[in-house]
N, C-alpha and C positions, 0 to 999 in steps of 0.2 A: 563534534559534528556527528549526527547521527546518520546512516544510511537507512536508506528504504526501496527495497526490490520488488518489484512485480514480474512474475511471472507470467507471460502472456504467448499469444501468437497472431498470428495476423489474421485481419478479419473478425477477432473475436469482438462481439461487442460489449460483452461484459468488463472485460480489460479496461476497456474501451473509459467504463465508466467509472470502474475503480483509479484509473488514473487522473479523472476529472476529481475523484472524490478527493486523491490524496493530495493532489496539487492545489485545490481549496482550502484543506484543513491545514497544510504546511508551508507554501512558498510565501516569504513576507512575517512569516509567524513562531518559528521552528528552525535552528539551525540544521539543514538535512540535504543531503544528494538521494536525488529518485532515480533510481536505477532499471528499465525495462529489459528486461534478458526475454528472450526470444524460445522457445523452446524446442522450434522444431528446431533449432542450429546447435543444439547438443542430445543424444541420442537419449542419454542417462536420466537429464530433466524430462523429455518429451515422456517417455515409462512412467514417470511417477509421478507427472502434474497433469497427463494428457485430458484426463475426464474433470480435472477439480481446478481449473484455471478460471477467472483471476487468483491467485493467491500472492499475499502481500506477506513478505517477511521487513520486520525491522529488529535493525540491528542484528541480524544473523537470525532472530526467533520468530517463526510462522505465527502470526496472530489473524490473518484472515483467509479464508475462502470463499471461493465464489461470489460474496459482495463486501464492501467494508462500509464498517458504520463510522459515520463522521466524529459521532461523539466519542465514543471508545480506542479511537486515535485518538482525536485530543487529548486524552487522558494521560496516553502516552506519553505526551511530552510536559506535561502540568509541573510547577516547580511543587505546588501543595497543593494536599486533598481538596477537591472542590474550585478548583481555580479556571475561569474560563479561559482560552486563548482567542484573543482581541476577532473580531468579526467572525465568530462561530455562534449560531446561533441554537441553541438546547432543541 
């Protein structure tokens, strides 16, 4: 099971839309828990994601900022080079 966390905070609307993006590319598709942590509710995150939020980390390694590409998640979870995951569109 892979996780995947978004950094976000309220009102943001780019969050907003990296959560749309990641929940299309993986619920149904992807074994994975989406996780949205909040930032202003830890002081230490809010300092170091405050200007670069949405950022998506999977499985613990920062792979996006400020927007995520749908394809280059999929990729992430591909069993082999080159392989789509079902209703993703290139």
């Amino acid at each position: 099971m892979h996780k995947i966390t978004i950094m976000s905070k309220p009102g943001c609307h780019l969050c907003d839309v990296a959560k749309q993006v990641v929940e299309r590319v993986i619920i149904g598709r992807a074994p994975a828990v989406i996780e949205i942590l909040d930032i202003t509710q830890d002081q230490e995150l809010l300092e170091k994601y405050k200007n670069d939020i949405p950022v998506v980390l999977v499985d613990g390694v920062e792979r996006f900022r400020h927007t995520v590409d749908a394809d280059r998640l999929a990729e992430l979870f591909y069993d082999e080079p080159g392989e789509r995951l079902a209703g993703i569109s290139s």
